[in-house]
N, C-alpha and C positions, 0 to 999 in steps of 0.2 A: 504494500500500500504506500501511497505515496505522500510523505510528511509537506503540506503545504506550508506548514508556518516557516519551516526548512527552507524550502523554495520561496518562500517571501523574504525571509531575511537575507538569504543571497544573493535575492535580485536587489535587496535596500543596499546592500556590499557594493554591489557593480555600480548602483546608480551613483552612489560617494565617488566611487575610483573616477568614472567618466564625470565629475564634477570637477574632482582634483586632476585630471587631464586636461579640461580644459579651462583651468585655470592657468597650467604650464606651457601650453602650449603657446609658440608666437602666430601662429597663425587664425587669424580670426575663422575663415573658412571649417577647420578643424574645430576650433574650441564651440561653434555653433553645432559643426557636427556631435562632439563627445554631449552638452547641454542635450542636444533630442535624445542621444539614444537613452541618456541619463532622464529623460521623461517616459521613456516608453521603458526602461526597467523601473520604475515606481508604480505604472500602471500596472504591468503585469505583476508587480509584488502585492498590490492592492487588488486584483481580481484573484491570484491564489490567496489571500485571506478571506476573500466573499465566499470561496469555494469551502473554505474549513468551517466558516460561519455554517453555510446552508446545509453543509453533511454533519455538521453537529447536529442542529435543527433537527435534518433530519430522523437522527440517531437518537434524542430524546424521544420525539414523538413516536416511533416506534417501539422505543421502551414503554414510554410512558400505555401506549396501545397494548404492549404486551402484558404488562401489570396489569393492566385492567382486564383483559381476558382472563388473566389467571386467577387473582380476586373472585369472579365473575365463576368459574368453576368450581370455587373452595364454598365460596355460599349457595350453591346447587344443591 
């Protein structure tokens, strides 16, 4: 299974590095370039967090459903 907060925190890793890239670099063309892709690893750090949110979510509520069926049996 695949740890998303994992992969979120090491896309927040890259998106620093490509900050601090293009803070070093002399070339404005570059430092725009590192800047984007430095937006587009936050996003995608931020959509693998939505994904851990929604399969917890989901993961309760199927607990929580399964408790209740089982409940549901014991007072039968």
């Amino acid at each position: 299974m695949v740890d998303h907060l994992v992969r979120a925190g090491a896309m927040r890793d890259r998106a620093k590095r490509c900050e601090a890239f293009a803070s070093q670099t002399k070339s404005e063309k570059f430092a725009d370039c590192y800047r984007l892709l430095s937006q587009n690893y936050n996003i995608l750090a931020t959509v693998e967090e939505e994904r851990f949110a929604r399969e917890m979510e989901r993961a309760r509520a199927a607990s929580a459903n399964h408790m209740a069926r089982a409940a549901g049996s014991i007072l039968r």
